[in-house]
VOSE-38237 format. One record per atom (N, C-alpha, C, CB): atom name; x, y, z. Coordinates in steps of 0.02 Angstrom, whole numbers. Glycine has a CB too. Layout:
N
(atom "CA", (X, Y, Z)) ...
//
This chain:
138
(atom "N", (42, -59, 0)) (atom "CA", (0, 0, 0)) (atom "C", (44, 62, 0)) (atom "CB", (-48, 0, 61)) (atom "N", (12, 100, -30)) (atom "CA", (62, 175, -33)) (atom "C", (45, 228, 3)) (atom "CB", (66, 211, -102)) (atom "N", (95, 260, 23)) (atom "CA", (63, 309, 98)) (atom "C", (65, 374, 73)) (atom "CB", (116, 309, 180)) (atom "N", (8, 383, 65)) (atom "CA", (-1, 461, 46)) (atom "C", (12, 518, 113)) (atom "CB", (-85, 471, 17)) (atom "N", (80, 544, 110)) (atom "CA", (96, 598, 166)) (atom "C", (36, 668, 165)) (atom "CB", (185, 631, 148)) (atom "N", (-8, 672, 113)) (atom "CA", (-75, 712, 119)) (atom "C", (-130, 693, 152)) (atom "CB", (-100, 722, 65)) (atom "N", (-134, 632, 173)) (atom "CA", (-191, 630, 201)) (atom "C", (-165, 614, 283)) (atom "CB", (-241, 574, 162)) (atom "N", (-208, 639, 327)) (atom "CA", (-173, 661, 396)) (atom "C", (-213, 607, 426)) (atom "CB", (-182, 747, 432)) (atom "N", (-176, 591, 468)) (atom "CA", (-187, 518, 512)) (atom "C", (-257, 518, 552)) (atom "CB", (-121, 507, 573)) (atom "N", (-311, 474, 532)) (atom "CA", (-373, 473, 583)) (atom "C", (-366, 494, 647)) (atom "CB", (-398, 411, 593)) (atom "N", (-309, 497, 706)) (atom "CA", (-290, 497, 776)) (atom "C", (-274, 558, 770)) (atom "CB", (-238, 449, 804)) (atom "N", (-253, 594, 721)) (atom "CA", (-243, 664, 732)) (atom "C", (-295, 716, 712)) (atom "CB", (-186, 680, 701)) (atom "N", (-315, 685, 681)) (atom "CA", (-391, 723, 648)) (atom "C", (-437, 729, 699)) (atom "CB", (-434, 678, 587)) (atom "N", (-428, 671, 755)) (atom "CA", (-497, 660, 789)) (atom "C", (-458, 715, 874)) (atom "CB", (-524, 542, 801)) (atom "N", (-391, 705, 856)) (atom "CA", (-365, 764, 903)) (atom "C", (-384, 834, 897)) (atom "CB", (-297, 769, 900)) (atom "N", (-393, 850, 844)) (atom "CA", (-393, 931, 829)) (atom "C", (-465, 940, 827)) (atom "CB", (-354, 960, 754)) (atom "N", (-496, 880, 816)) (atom "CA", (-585, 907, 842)) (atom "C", (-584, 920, 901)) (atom "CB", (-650, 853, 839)) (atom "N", (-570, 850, 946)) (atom "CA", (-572, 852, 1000)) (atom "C", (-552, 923, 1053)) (atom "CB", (-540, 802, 1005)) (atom "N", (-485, 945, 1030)) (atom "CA", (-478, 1000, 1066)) (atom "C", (-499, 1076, 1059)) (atom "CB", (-427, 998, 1071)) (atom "N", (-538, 1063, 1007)) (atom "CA", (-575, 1129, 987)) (atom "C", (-639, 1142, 1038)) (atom "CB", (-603, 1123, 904)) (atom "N", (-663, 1083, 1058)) (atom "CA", (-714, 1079, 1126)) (atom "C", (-717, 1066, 1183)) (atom "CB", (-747, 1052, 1125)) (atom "N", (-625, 1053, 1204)) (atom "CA", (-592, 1037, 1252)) (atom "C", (-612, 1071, 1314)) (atom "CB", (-533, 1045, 1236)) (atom "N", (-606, 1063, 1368)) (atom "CA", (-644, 1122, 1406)) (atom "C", (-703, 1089, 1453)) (atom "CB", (-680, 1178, 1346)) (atom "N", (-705, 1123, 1526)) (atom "CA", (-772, 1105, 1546)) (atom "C", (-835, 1107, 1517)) (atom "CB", (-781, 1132, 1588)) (atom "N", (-825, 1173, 1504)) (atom "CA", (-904, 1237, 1465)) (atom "C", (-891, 1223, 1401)) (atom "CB", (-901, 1347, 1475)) (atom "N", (-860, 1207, 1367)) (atom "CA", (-883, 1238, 1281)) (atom "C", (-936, 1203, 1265)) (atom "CB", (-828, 1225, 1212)) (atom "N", (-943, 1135, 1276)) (atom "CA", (-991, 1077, 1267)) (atom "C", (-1081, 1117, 1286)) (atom "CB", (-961, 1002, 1335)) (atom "N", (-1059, 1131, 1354)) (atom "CA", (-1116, 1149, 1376)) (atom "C", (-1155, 1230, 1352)) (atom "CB", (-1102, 1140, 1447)) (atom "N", (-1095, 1287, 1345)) (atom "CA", (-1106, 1323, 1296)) (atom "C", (-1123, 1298, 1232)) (atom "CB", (-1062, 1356, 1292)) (atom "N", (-1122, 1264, 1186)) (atom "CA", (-1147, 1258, 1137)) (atom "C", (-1205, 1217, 1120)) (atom "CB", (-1107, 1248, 1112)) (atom "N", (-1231, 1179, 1181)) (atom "CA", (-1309, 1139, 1187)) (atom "C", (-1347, 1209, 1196)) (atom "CB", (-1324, 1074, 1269)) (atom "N", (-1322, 1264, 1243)) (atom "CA", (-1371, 1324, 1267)) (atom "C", (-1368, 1363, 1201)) (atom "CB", (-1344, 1374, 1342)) (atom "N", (-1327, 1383, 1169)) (atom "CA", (-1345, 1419, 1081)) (atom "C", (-1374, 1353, 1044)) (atom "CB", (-1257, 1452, 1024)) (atom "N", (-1366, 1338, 1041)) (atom "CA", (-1407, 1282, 994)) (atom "C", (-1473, 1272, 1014)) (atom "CB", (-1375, 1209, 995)) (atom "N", (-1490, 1299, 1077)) (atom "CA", (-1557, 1263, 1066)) (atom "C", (-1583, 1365, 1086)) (atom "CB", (-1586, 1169, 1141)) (atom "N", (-1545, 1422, 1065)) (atom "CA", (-1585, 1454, 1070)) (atom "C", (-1543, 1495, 1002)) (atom "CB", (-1604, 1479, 1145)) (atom "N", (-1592, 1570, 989)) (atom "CA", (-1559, 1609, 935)) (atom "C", (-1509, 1638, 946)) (atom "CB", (-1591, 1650, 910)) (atom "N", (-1509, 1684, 1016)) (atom "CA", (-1453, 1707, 1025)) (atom "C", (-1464, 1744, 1101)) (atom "CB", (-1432, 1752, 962)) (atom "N", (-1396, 1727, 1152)) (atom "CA", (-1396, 1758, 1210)) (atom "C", (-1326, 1792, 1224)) (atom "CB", (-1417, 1710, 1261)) (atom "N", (-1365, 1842, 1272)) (atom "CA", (-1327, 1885, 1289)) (atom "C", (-1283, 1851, 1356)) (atom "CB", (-1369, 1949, 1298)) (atom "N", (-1221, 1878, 1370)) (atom "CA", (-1150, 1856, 1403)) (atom "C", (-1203, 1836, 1480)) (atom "CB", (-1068, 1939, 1410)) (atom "N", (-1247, 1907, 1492)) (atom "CA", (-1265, 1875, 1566)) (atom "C", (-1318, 1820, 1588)) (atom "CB", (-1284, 1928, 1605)) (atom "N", (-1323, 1811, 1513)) (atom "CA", (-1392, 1764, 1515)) (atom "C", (-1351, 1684, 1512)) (atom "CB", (-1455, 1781, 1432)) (atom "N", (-1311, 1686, 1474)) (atom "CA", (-1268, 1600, 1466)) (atom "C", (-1223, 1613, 1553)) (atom "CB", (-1181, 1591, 1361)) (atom "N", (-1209, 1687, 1572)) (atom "CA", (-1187, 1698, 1657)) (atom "C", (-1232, 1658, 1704)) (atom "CB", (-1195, 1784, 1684)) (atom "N", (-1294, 1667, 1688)) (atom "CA", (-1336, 1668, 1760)) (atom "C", (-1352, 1577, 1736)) (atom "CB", (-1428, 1744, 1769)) (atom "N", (-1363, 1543, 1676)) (atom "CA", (-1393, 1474, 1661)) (atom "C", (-1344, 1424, 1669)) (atom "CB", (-1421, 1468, 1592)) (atom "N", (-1275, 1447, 1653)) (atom "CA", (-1204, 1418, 1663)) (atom "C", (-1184, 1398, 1744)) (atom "CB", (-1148, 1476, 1635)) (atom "N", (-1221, 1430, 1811)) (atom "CA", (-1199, 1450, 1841)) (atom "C", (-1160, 1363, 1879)) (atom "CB", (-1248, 1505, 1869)) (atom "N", (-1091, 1358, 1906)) (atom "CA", (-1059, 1416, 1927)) (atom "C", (-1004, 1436, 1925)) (atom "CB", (-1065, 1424, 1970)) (atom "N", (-1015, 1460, 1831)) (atom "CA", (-951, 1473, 1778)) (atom "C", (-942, 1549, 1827)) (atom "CB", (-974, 1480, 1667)) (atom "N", (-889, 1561, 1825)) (atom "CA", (-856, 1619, 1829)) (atom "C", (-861, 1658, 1758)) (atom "CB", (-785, 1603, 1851)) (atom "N", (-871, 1736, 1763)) (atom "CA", (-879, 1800, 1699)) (atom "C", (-795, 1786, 1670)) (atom "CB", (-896, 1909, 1739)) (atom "N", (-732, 1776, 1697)) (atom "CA", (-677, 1777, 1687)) (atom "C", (-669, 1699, 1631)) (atom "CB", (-641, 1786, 1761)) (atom "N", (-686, 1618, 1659)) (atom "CA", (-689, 1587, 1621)) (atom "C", (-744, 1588, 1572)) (atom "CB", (-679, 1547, 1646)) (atom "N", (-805, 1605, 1585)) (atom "CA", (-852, 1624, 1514)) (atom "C", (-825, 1656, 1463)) (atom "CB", (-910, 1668, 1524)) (atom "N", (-790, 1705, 1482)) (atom "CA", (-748, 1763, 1420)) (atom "C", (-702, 1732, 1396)) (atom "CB", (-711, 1833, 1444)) (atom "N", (-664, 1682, 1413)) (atom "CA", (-606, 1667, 1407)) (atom "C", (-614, 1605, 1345)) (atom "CB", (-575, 1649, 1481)) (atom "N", (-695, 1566, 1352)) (atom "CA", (-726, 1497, 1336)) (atom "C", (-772, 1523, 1267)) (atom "CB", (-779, 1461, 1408)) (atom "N", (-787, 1560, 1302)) (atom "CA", (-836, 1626, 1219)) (atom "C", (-762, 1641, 1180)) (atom "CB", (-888, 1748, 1259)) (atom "N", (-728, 1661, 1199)) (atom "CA", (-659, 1724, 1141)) (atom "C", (-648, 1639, 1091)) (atom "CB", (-532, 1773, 1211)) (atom "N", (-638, 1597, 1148)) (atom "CA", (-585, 1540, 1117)) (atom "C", (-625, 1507, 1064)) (atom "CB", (-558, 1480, 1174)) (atom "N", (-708, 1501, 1071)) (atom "CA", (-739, 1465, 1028)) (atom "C", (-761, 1509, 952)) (atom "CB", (-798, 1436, 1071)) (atom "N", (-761, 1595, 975)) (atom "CA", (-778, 1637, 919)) (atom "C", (-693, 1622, 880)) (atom "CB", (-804, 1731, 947)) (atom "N", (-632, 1601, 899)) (atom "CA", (-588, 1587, 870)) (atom "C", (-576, 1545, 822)) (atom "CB", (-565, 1582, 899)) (atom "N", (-629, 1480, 849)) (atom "CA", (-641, 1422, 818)) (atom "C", (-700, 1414, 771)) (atom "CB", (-646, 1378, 864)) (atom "N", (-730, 1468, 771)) (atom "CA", (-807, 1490, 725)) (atom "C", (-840, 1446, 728)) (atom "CB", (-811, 1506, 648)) (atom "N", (-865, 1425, 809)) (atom "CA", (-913, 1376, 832)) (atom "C", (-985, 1421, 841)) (atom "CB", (-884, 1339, 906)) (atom "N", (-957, 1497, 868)) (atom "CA", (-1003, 1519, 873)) (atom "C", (-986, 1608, 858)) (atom "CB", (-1029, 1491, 935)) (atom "N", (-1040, 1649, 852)) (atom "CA", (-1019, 1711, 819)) (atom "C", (-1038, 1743, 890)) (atom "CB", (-1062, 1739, 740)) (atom "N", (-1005, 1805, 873)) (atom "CA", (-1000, 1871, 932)) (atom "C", (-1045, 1928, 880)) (atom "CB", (-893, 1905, 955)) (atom "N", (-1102, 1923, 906)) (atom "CA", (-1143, 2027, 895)) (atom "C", (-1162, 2057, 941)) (atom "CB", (-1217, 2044, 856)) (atom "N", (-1098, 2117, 910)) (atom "CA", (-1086, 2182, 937)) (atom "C", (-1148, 2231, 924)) (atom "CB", (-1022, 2211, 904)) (atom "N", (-1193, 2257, 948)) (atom "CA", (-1243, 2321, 923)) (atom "C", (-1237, 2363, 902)) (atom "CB", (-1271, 2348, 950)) (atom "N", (-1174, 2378, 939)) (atom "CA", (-1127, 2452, 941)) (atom "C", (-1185, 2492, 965)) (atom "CB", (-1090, 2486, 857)) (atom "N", (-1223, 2510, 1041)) (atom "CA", (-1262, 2525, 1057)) (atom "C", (-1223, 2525, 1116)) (atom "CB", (-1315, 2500, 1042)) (atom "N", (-1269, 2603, 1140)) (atom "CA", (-1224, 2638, 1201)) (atom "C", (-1301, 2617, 1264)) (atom "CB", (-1197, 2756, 1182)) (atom "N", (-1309, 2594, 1307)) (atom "CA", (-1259, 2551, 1349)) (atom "C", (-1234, 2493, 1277)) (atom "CB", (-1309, 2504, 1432)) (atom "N", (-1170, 2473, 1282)) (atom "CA", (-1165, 2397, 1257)) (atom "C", (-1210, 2355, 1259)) (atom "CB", (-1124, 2364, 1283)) (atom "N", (-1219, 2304, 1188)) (atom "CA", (-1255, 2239, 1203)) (atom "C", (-1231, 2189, 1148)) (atom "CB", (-1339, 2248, 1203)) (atom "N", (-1199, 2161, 1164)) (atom "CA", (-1161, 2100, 1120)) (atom "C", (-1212, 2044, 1154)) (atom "CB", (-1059, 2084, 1139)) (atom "N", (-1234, 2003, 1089)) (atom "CA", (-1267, 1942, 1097)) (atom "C", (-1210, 1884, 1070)) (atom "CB", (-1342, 1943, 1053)) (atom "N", (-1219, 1816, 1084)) (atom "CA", (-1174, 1768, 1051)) (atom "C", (-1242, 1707, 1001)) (atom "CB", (-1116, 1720, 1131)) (atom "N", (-1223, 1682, 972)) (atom "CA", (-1250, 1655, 922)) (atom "C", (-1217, 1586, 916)) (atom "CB", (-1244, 1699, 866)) (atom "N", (-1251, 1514, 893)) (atom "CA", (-1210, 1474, 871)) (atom "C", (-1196, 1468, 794)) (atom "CB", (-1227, 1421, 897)) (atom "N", (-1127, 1452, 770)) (atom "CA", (-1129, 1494, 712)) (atom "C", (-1132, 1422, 662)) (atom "CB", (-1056, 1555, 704)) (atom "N", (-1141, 1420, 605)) (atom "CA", (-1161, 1394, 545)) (atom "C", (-1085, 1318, 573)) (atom "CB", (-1151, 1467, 455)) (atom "N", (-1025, 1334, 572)) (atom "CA", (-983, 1262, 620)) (atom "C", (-982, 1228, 664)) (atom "CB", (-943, 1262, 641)) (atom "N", (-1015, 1269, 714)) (atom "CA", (-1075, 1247, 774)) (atom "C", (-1109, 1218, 758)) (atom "CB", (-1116, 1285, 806)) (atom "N", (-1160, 1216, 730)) (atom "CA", (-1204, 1187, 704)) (atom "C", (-1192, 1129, 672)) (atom "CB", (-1228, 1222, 673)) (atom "N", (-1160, 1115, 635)) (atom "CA", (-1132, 1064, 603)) (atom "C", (-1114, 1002, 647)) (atom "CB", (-1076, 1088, 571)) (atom "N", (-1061, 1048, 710)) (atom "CA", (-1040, 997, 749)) (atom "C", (-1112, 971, 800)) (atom "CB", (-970, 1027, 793)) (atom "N", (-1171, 995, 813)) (atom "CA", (-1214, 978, 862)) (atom "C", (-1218, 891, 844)) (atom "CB", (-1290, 1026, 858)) (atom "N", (-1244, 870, 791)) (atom "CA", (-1272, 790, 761)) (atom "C", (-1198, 752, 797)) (atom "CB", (-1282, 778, 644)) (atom "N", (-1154, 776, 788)) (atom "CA", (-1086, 726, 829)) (atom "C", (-1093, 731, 892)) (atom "CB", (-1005, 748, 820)) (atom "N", (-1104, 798, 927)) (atom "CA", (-1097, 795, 1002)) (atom "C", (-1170, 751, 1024)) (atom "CB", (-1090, 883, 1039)) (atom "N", (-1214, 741, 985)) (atom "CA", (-1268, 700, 1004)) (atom "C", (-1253, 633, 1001)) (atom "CB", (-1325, 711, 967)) (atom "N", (-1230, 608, 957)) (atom "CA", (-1198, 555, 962)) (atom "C", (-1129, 532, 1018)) (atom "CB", (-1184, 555, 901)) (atom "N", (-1100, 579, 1018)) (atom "CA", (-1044, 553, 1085)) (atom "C", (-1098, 544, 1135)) (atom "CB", (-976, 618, 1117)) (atom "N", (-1125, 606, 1149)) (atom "CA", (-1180, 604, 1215)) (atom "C", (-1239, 519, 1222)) (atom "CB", (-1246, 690, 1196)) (atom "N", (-1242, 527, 1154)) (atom "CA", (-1282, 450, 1144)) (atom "C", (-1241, 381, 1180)) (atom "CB", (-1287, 432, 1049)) (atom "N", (-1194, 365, 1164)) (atom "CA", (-1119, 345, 1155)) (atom "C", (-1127, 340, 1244)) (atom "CB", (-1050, 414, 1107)) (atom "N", (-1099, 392, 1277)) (atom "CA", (-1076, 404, 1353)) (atom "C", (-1140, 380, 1376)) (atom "CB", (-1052, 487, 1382)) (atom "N", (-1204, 394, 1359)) (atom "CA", (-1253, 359, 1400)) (atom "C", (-1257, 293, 1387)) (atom "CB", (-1317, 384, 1394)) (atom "N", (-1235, 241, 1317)) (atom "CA", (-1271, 172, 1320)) (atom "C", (-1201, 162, 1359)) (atom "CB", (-1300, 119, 1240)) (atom "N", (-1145, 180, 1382)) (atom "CA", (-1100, 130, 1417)) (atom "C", (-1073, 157, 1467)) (atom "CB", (-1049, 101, 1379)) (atom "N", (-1114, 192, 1521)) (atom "CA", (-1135, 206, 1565)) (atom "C", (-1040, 199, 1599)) (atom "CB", (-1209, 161, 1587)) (atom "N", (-1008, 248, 1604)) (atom "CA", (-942, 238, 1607)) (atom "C", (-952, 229, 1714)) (atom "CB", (-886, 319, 1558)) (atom "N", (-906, 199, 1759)) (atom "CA", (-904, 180, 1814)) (atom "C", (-890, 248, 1835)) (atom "CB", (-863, 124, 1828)) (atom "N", (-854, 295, 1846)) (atom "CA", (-825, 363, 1875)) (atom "C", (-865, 416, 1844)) (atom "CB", (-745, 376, 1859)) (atom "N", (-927, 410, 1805)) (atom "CA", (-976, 449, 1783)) (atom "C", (-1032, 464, 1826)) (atom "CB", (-997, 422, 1730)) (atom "N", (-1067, 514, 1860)) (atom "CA", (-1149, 511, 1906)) (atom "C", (-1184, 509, 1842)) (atom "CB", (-1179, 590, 1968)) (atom "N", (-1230, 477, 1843)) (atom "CA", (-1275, 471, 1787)) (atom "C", (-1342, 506, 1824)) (atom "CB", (-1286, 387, 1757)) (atom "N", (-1346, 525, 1881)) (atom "CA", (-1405, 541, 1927)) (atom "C", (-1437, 602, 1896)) (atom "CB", (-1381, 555, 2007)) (atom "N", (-1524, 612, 1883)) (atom "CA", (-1536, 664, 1866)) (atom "C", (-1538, 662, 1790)) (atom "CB", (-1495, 703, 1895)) (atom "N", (-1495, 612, 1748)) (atom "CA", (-1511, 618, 1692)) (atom "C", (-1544, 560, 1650)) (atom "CB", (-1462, 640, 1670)) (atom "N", (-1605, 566, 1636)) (atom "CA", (-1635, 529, 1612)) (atom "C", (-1637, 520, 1534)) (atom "CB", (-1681, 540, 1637)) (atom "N", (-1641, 561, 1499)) (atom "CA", (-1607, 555, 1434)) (atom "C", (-1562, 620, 1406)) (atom "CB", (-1664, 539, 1384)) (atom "N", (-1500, 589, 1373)) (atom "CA", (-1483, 663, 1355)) (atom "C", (-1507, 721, 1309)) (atom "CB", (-1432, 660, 1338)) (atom "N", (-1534, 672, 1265)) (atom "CA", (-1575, 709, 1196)) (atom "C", (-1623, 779, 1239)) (atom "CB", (-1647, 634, 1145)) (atom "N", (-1624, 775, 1312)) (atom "CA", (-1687, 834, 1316)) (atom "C", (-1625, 895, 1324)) (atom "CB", (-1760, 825, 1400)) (atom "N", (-1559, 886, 1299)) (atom "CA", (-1516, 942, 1309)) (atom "C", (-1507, 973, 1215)) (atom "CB", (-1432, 909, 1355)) (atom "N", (-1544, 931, 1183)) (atom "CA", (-1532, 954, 1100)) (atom "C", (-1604, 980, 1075)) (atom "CB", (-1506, 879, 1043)) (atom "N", (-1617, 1018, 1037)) (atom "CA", (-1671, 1030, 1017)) (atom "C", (-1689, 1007, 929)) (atom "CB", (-1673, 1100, 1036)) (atom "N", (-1760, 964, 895)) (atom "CA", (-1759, 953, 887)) (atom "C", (-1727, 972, 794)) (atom "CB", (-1788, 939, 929)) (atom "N", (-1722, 1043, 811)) (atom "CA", (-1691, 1085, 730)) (atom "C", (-1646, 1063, 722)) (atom "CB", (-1672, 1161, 718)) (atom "N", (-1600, 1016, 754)) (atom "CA", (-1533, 986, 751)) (atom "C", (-1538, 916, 723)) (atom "CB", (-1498, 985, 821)) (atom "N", (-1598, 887, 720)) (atom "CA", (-1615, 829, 722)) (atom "C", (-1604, 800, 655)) (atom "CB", (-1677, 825, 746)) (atom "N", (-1606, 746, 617)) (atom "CA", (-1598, 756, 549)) (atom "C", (-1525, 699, 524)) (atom "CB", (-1585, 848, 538)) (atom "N", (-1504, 728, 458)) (atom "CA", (-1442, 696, 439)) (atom "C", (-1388, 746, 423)) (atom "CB", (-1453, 651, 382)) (atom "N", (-1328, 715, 430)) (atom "CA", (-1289, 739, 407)) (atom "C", (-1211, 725, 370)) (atom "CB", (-1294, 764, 443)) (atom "N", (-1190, 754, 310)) (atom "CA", (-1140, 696, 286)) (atom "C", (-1161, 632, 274)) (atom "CB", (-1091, 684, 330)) (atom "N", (-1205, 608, 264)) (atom "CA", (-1261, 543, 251)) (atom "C", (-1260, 506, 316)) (atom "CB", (-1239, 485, 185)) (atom "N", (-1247, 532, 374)) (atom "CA", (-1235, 507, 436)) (atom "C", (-1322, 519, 456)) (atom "CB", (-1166, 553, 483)) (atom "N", (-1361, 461, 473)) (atom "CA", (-1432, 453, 501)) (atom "C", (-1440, 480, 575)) (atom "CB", (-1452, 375, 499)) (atom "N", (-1464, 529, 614)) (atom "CA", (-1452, 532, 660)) (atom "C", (-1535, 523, 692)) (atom "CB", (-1407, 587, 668)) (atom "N", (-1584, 498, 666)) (atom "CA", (-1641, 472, 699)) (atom "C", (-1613, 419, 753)) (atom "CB", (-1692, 439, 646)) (atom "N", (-1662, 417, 814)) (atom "CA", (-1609, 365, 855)) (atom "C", (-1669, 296, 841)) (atom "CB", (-1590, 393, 966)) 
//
């Protein structure tokens, strides 16, 4: 077989997803834009809680880096920047449903599973669907 040095190794591919959502919050920031249009910093503040304003800013900058999700500015005096999940976000939701699918059928030992009865009531159903010919009806 011939090794094409262009195509980048499955283990590293699945690294550079992986750490694009790395993180306590990004996961959970991006179930809360996804299942709404768009919130403002103190609103993902007060639903997040008990993220710190210092790591929220820090978890928002890093993911508008990664164009998971967009930053709007009003330019309106008081300020009002809303965040948005953005069109790559989106994309990625049908996978994070599936890991989440995944972590619940094999119920890992050092996991509380308490309280959660299914995860799907953390996705909303506009996400639902296919993607990449990937079936994501469960």
């Amino acid at each position: 077989m011939i090794k094409d040095d262009n195509v980048p190794r499955i283990d590293s591919v699945i690294d550079i997803a992986l750490s694009v959502i790395r993180g306590k919050w990004k996961t959970l920031i991006l179930c809360k834009l996804a299942d709404r249009d768009n919130m403002r910093f103190s609103q993902l503040l007060s639903e997040l809680e008990p993220i710190s304003a210092r790591i929220l800013s820090k978890q928002l900058g890093e993911m508008e880096q990664d164009k998971l999700i967009k930053k709007i500015d009003f330019e309106e005096i008081p300020p009002r920047i809303e965040y948005s999940i953005s069109s790559q976000g989106k994309n990625l939701v049908p996978a994070l449903r599936e890991l989440a699918d995944w972590a619940m059928m094999n119920k890992f030992d050092q996991i509380s599973y308490e309280g959660v009865s299914d995860i799907r009531v953390f996705w909303s159903d506009k996400y639902k669907g296919s993607y990449e010919g990937h079936d994501q009806t469960p």
